[in-house]
N, C-alpha and C positions, 0 to 999 in steps of 0.2 A: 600307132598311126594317128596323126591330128591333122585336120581340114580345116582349112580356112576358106571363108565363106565370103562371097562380098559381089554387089553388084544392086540391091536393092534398093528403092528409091518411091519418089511420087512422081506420075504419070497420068494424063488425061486416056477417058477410055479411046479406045482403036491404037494407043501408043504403041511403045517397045521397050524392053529392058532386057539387060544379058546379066547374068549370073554365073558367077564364076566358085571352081572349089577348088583349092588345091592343097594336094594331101602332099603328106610330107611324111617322115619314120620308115617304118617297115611297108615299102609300096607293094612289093613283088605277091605279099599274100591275100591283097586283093583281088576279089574276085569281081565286084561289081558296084559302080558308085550311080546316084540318084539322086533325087529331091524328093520330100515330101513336102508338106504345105499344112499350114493349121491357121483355124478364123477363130477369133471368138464364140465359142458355142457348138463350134464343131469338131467333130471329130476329125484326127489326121489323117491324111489321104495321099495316096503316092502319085506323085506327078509325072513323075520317066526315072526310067531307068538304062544304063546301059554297061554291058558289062564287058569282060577281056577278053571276050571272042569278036566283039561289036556287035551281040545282040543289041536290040532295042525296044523298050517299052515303054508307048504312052498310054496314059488314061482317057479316057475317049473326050473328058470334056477338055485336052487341051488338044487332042488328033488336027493336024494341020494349022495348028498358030503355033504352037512352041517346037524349040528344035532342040535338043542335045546331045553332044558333041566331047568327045575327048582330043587331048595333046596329050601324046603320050611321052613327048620328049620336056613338055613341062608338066606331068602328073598334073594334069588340072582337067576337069570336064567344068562343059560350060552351059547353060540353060539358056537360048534365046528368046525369047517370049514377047510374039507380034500380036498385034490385034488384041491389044488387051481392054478386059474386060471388069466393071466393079464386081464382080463375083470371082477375081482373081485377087482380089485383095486378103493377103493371110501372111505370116511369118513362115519363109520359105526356110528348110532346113536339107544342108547337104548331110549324105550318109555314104557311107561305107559299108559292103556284104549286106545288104539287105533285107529281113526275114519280112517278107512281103504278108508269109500267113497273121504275124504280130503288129503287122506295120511298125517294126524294128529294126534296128540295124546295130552292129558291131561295135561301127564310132559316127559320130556326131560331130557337124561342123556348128557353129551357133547359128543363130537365127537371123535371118535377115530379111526385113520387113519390105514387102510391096505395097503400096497402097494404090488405087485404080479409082481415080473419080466420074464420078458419073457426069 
């Protein structure tokens, strides 16, 4: 499986950015794709999740600004991210199967940078 990652940028705060992933290989043995997020100095943290049944899981500091979304006819989930905030500023990474206890996952899309100015 490989994920390609794309949509990150620079944005003034209260902005918007959409984030997009799309996997590609073996799709069918996925079970659930996400983002996570990493700041300099911090530790990585999971952003949403959402998986094959259309569960969904946000992290409470983004509950009601960020939306994610899958297309299942183009394997891509997509990260919408309103109201953004400079404590949203981190190197966003898409994943696949997620082990939420390691904050890991299976496969890794690269990173793509948000930056959120204040």
């Amino acid at each position: 499986v490989q994920l390609q990652a794309s949509g990150g940028g620079f944005v003034e705060t209260g902005g918007s950015l959409r984030l997009s992933c799309a996997a590609s290989g073996d799709i069918p043995v996925i079970k659930a794709m996400g983002w996570y997020r990493q700041s300099p100095g911090k530790q990585r943290e999971l952003v949403a999740l959402i998986d094959s049944d259309g569960y969904i899981k946000y992290e409470d500091f983004v509950k009601g600004r960020f939306t994610i979304s899958r297309d299942n006819a183009k394997n891509t989930v997509y990260l919408q991210m309103n109201s953004l905030k400079p404590e949203d500023t981190a190197v966003y990474y898409c994943a696949a199967d997620l082990d939420l206890e390691n904050l890991g996952a299976d496969y890794w899309g690269q990173g793509t940078q948000v930056t959120v100015s204040s």
